[in-house]
KEKE-3310 file (N, C-alpha, C; in steps of 0.2 Angstrom, whole numbers, plus 5000, padded with zeros to 4 digits):
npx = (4899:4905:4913:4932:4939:4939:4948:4958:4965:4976:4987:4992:4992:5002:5015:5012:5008:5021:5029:5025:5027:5036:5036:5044:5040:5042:5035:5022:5022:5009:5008:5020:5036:5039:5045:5055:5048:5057:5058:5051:5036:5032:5030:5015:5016:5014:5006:4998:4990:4980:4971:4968:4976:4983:5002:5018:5036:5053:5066:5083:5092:5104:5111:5104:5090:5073:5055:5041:5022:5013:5001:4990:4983:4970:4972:4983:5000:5011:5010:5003:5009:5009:5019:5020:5022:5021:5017:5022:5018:5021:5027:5019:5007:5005:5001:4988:4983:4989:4982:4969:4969:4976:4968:4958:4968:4972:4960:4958:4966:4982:4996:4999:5012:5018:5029:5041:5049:5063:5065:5051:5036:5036:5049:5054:5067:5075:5084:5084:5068:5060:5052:5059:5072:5069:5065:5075:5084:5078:5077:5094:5094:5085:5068:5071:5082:5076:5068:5077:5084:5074:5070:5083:5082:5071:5075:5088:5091:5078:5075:5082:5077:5065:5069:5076:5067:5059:5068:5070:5054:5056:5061:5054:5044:5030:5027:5026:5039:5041:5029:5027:5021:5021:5015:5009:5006:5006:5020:5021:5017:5026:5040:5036:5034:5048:5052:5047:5058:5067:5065:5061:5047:5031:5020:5015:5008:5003:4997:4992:5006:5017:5008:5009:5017:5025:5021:5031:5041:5054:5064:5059:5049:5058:5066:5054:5048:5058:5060:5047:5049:5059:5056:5051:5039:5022:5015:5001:4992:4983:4970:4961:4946:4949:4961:4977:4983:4984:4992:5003:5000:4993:5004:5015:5008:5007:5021:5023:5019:5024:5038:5032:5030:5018:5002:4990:4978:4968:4958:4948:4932:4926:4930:4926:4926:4937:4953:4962:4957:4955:4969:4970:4964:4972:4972:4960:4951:4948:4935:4929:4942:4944:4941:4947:4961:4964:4959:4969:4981:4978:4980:4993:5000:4995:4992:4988:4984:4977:4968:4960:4950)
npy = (5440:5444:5433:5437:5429:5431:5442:5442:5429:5425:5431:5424:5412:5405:5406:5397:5386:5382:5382:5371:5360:5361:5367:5378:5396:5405:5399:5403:5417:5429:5436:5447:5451:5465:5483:5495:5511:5525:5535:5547:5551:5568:5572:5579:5594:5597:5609:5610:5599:5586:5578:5561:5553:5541:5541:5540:5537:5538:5530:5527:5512:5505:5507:5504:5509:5509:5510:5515:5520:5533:5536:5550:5561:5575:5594:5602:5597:5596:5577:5563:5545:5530:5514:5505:5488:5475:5459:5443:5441:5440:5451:5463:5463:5465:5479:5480:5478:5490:5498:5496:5499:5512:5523:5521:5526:5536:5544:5546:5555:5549:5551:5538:5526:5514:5506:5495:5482:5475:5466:5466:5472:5489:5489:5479:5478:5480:5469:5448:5443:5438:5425:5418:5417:5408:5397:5392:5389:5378:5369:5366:5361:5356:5356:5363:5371:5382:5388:5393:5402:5411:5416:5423:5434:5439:5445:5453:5459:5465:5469:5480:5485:5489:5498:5508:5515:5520:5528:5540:5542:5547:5561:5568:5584:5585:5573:5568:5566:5560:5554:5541:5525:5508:5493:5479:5464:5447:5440:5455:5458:5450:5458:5470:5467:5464:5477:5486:5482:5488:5500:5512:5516:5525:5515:5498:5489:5469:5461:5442:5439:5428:5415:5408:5400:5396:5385:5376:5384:5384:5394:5405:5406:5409:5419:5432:5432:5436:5449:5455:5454:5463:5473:5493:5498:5497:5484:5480:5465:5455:5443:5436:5424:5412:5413:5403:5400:5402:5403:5412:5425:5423:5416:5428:5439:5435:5433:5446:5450:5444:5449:5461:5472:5482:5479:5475:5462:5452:5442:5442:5438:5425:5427:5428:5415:5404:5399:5405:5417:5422:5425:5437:5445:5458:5467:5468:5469:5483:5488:5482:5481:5493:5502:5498:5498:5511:5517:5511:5514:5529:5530:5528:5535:5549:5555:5567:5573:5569:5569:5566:5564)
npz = (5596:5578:5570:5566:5556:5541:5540:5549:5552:5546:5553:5563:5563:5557:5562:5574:5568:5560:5569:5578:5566:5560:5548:5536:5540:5529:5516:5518:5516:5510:5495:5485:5490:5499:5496:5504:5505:5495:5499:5513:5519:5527:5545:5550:5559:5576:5582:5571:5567:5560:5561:5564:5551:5545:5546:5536:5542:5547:5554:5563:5566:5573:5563:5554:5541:5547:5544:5550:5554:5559:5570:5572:5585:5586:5587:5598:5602:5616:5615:5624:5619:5612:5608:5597:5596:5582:5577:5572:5559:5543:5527:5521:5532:5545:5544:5543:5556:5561:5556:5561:5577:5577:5574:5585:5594:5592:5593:5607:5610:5612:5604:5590:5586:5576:5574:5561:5561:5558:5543:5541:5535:5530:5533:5527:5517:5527:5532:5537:5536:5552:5552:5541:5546:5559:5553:5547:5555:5561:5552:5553:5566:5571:5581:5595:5592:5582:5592:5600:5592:5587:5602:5605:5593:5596:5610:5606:5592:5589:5599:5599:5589:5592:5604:5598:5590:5601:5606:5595:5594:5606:5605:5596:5594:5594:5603:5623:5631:5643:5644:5635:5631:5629:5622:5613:5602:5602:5597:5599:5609:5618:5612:5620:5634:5636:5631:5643:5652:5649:5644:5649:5649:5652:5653:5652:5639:5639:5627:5624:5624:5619:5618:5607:5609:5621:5630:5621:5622:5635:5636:5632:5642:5652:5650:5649:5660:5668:5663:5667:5682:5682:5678:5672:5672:5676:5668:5660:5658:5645:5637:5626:5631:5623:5617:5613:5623:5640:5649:5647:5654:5664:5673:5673:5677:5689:5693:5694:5703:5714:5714:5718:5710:5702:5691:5681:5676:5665:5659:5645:5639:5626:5610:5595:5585:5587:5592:5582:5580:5594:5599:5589:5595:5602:5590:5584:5593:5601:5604:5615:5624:5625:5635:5646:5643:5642:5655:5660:5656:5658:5672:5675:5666:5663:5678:5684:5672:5667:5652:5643:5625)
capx = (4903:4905:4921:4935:4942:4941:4951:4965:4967:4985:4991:4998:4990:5005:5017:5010:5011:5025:5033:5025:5027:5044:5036:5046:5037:5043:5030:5017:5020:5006:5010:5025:5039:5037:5052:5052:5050:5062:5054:5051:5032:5032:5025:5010:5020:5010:5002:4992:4989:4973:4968:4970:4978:4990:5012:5024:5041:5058:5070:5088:5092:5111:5114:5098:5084:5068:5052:5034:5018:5010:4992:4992:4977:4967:4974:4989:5004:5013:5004:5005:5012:5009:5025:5016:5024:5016:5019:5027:5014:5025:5026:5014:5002:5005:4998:4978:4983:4989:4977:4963:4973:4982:4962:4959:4974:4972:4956:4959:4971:4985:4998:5000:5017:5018:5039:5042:5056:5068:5061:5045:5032:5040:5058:5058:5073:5082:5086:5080:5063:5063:5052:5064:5078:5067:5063:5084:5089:5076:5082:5098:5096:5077:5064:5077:5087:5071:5065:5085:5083:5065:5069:5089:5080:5065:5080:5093:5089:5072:5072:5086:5073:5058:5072:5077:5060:5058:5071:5066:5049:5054:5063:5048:5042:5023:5027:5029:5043:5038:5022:5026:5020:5024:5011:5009:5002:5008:5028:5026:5016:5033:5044:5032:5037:5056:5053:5046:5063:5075:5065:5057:5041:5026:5016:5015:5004:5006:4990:4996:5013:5020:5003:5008:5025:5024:5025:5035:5049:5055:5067:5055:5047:5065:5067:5049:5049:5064:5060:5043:5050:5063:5051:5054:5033:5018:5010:4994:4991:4977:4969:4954:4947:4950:4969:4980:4987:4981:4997:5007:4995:4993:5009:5018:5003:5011:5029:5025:5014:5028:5041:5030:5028:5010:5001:4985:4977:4962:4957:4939:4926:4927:4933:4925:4923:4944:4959:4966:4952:4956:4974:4970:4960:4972:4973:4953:4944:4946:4927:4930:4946:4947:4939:4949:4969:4966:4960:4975:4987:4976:4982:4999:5006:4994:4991:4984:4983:4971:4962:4957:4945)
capy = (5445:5441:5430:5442:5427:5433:5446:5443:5423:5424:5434:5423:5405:5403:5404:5392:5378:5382:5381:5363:5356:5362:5368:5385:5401:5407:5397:5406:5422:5432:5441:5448:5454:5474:5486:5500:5516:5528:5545:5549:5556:5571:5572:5582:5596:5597:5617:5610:5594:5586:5571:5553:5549:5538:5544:5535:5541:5531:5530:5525:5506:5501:5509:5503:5514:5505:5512:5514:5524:5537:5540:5558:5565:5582:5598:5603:5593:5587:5571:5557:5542:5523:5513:5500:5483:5473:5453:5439:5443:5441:5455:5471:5462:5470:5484:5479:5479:5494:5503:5496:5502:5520:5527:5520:5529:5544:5546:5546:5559:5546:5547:5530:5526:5506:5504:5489:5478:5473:5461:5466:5478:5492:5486:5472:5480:5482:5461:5445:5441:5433:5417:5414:5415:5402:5391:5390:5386:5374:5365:5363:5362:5355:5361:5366:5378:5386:5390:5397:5408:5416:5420:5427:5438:5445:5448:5457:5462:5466:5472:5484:5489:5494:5504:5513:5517:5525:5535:5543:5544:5553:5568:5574:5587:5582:5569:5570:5562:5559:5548:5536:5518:5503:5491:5474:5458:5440:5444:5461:5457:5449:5463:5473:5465:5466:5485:5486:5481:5491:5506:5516:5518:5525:5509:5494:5484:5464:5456:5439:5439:5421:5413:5402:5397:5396:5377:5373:5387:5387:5400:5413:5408:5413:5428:5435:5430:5438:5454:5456:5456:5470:5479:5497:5500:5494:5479:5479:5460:5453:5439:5432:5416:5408:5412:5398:5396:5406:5405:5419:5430:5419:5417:5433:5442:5430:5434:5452:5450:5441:5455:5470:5475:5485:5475:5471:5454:5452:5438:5443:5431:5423:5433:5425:5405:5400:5400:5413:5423:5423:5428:5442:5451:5464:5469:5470:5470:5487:5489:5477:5481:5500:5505:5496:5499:5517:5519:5510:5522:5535:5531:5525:5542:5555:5556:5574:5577:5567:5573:5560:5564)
capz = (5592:5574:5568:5561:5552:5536:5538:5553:5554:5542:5557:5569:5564:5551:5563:5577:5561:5558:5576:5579:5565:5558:5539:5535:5538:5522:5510:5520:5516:5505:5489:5484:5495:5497:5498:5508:5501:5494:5502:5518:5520:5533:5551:5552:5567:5583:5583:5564:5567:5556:5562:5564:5545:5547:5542:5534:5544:5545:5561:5563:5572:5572:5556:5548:5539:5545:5543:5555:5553:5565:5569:5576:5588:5584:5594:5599:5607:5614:5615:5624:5613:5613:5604:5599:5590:5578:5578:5569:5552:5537:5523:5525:5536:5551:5542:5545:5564:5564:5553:5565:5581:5576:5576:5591:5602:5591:5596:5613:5612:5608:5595:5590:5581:5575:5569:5558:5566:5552:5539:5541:5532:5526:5533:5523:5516:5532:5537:5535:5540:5557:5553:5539:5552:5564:5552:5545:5560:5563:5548:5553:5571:5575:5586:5599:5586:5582:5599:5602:5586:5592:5608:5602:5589:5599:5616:5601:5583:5586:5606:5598:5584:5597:5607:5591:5588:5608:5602:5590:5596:5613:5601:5592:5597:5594:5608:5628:5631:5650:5643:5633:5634:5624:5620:5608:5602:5602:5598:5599:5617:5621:5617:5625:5640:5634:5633:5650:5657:5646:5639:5656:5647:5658:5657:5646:5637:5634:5624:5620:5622:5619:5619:5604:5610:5628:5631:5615:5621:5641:5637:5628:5649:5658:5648:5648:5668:5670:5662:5670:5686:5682:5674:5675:5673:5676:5664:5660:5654:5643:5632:5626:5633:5617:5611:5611:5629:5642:5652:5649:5657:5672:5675:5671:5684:5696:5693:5693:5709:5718:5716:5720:5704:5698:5686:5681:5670:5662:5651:5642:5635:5619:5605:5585:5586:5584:5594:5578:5581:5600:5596:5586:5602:5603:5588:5583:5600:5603:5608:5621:5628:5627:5643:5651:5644:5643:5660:5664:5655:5662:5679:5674:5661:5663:5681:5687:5667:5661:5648:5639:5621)
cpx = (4905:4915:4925:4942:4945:4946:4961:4968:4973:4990:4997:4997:4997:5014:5019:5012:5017:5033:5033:5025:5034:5043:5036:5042:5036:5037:5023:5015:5015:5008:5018:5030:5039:5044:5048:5055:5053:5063:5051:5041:5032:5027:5020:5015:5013:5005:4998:4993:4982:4969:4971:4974:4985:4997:5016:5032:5047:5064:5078:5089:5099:5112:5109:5093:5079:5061:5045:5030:5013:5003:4994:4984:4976:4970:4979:4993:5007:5009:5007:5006:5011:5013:5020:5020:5020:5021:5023:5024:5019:5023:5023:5009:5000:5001:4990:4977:4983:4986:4969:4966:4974:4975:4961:4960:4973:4965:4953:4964:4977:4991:5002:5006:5018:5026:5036:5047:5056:5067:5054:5043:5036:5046:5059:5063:5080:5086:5081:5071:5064:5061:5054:5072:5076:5068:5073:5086:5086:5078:5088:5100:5089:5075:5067:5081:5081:5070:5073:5082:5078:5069:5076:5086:5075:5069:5083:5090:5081:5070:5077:5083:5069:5065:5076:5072:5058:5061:5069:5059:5049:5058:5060:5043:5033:5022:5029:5032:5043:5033:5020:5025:5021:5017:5014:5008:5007:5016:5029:5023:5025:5039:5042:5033:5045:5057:5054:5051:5067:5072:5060:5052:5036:5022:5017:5009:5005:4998:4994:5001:5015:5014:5006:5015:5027:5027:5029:5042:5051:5059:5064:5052:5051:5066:5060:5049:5053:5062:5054:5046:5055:5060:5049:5044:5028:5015:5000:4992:4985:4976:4963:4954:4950:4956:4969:4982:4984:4987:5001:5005:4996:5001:5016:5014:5008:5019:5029:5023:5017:5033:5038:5029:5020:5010:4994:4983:4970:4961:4948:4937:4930:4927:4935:4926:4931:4948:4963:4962:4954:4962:4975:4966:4963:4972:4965:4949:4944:4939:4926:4935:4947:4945:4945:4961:4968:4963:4968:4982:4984:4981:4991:5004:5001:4993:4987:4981:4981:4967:4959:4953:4940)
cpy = (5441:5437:5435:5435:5429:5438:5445:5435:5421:5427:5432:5415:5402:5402:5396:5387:5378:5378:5372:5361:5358:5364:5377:5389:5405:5406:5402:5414:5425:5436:5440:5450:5463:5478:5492:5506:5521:5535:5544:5554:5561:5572:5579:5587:5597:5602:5616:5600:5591:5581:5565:5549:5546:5542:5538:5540:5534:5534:5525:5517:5503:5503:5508:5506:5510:5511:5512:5521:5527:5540:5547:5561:5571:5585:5598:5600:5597:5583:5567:5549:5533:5521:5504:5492:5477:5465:5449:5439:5444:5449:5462:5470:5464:5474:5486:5481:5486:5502:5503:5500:5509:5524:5527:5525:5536:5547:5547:5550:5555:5546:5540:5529:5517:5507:5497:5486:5476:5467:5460:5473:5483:5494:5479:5470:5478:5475:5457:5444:5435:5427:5415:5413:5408:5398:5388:5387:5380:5367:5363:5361:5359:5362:5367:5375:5384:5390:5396:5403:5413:5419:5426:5433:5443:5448:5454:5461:5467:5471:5480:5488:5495:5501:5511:5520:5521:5527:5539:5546:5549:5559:5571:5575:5587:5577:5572:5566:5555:5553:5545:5528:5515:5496:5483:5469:5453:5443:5451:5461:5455:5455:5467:5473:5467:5473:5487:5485:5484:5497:5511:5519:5518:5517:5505:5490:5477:5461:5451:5436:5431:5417:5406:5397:5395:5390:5376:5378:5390:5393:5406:5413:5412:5418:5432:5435:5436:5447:5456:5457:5461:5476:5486:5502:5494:5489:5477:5470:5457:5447:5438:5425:5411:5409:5406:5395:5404:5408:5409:5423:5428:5421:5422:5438:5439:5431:5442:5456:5449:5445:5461:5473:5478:5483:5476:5464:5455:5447:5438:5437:5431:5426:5430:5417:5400:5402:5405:5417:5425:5426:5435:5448:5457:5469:5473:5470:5477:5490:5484:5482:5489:5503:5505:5498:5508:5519:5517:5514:5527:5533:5530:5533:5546:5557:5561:5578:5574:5568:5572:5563:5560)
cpz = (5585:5573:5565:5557:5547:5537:5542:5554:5552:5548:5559:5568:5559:5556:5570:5574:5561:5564:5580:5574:5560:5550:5539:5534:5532:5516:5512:5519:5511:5501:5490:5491:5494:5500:5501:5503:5501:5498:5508:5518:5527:5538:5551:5558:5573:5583:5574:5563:5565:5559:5565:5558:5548:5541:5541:5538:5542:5552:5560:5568:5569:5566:5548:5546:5541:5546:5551:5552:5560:5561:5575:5579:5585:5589:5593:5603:5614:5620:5618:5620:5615:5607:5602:5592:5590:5583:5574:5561:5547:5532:5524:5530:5540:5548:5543:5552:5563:5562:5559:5572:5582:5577:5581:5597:5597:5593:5603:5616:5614:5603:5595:5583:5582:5570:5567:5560:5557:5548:5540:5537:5530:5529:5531:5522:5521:5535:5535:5539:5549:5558:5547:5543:5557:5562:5548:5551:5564:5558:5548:5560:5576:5579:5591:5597:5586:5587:5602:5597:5588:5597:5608:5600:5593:5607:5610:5596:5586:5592:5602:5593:5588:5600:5604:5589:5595:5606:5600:5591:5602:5609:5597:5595:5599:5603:5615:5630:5638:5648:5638:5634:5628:5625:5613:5607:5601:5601:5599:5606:5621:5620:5618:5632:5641:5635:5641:5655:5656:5644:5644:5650:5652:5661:5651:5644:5632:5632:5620:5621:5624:5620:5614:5604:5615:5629:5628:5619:5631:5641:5637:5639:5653:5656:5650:5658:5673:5670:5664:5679:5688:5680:5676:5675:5675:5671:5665:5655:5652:5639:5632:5628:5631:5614:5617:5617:5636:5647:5655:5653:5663:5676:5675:5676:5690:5697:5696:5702:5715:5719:5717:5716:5701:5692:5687:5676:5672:5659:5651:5639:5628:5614:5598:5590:5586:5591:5589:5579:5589:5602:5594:5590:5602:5598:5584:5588:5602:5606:5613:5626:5630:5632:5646:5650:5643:5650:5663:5662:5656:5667:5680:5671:5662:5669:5681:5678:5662:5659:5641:5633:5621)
residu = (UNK:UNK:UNK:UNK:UNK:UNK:UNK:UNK:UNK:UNK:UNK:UNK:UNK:UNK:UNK:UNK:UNK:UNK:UNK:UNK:UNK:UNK:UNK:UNK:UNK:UNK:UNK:UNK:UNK:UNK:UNK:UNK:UNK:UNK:UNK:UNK:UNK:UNK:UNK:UNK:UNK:UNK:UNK:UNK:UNK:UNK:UNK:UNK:UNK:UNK:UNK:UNK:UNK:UNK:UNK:UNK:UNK:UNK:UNK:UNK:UNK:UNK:UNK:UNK:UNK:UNK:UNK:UNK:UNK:UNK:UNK:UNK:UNK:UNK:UNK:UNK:UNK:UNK:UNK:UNK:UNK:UNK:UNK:UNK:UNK:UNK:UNK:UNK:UNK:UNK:UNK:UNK:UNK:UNK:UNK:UNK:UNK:UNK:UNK:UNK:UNK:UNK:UNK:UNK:UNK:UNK:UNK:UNK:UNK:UNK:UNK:UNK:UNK:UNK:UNK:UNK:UNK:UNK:UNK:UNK:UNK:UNK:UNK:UNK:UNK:UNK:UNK:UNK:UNK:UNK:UNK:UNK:UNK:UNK:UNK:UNK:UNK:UNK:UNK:UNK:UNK:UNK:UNK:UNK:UNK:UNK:UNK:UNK:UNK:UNK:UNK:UNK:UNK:UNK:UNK:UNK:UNK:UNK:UNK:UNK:UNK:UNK:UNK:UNK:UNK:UNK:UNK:UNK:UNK:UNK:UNK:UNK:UNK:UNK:UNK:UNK:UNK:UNK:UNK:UNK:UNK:UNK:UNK:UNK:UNK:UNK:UNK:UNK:UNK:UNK:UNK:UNK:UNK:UNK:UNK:UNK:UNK:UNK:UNK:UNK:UNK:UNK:UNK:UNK:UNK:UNK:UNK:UNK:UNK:UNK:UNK:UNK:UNK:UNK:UNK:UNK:UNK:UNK:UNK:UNK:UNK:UNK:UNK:UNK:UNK:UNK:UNK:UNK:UNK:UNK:UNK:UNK:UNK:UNK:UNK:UNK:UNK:UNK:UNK:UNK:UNK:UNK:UNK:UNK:UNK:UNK:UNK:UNK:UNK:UNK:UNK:UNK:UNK:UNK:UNK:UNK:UNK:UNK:UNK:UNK:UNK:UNK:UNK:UNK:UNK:UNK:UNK:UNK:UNK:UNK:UNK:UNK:UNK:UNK:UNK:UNK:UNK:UNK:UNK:UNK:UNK:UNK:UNK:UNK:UNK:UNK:UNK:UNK:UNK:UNK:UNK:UNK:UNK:UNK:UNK:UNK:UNK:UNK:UNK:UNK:UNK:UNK:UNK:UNK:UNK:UNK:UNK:UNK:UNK)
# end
């Protein structure tokens, strides 16, 4: 499979560095800072629905405007709904993910809504970024601080974004409220998990989650641990051979295995020539992975009504 260096290795390689070696996320972001925009574009409604194009919409979190874009299947709703959060990618970055992705689950009958958590993408506006939060408090507090600050942010601030963003998503009419699932890569694999304890989603998807923090942060293990085995759906866990630690998976399976909980885990072949390349599986492996996570939301949220495109 060819490398997707060029295009996705800023993802997620910027904050591993960062993490081990304590030089502020901050410098690493590309371009300008982007504001989020002042207008609201509207949803396609469900009985003329066009496509796949991706929407700009904007949802309420704690009293903050933040923004997300929806990919919308062909046909008439309502539709089942993947909530899908992005990862720790500074600026608009995310944006590549979730333009590769949004076709994908729209294609599949699908609407795929990616919220921005709060200093990200077009919630820039709404809070600080969270790896200038990491890296502050690593500065006055070492690696230690850091590793608190992370796992604080991705449990509160950001767990209280996604669940903003279900909201929201289970009140329009397009969607069925019933058969929502929640999905996400490396930070947003972990609140993917987070979801799955606090936000009764049909099923979940984690690709990733905590792969480049894992060893460096035991808490992010007790918390992710913790909320897998409360977990109020099934996980579906995955990685390529080649991300960063293969752990999470393993041991997250095993957690989920040991309370009774329905799961599956996967880890696919090597995926481009790098560890960022391996990383970024969830977000461009789609021609790999998709058999296999939409059988598993097949069997998970549409039971007798599966009717897949």
């Amino acid at each position: 499979m060819p490398s997707p260096v060029d295009k996705v290795r800023y993802l997620h390689k910027a904050f591993a560095a960062a993490l081990a070696s304590m030089v502020a996320l901050a410098v690493l972001t590309v371009g300008t800072a982007v504001s989020a925009p002042t207008s609201t574009t509207s949803v396609t409604p469900a009985d003329t629905v066009t496509g796949d194009v991706g929407e700009v919409t904007t949802f309420q979190s704690g009293g903050k405007v933040l923004h997300g874009v929806l990919y919308m299947p062909r046909g008439r709703g309502p539709f089942p709904a993947i909530l899908y959060n992005h990862g720790s990618a500074p600026g608009m970055l995310s944006k590549q993910a979730f333009d590769a992705l949004g076709p994908v689950f729209a294609e599949h009958g699908w609407v795929f809504f990616g919220p921005y958590r709060r200093g990200q993408g077009l919630s820039a506006s709404a809070g600080p970024y969270i790896g200038d939060r990491i890296s502050e408090a690593k500065k006055t507090g070492g690696m230690a601080a850091g590793v608190a600050a992370m796992v604080h942010l991705l449990e509160t601030d950001h767990l209280q974004d996604q669940l903003a963003a279900l909201a929201w998503l289970r009140k329009q009419s397009f969607v069925d409220p019933a058969r929502i699932a929640v999905a996400g890569n490396s930070f947003g694999g972990v609140e993917a998990v987070l979801g799955a304890e606090q936000g009764d989603y049909c099923a979940a998807i984690d690709s990733a989650g905590g792969a480049q923090s894992w060893t460096l942060a035991p808490k992010l293990q007790t918390v992710m641990m913790r909320a897998v085995r409360n977990s109020k759906s099934a996980i579906f866990f995955f990685q390529a051979a080649n991300d960063y630690d293969l752990s999470p998976t393993n041991a997250l399976s095993q957690a989920m295995k040991g309370a009774g909980k329905p799961y599956e885990r996967k880890i696919y072949p090597t995926y481009g020539s790098s560890a960022d390349d391996g990383h970024t599986f969830g977000y461009f492996g789609a021609s790999v992975w998709a058999d296999d996570v939409f059988r598993f939301l097949a069997e998970h949220c549409l039971g007798s009504h599966a009717n897949q495109s």
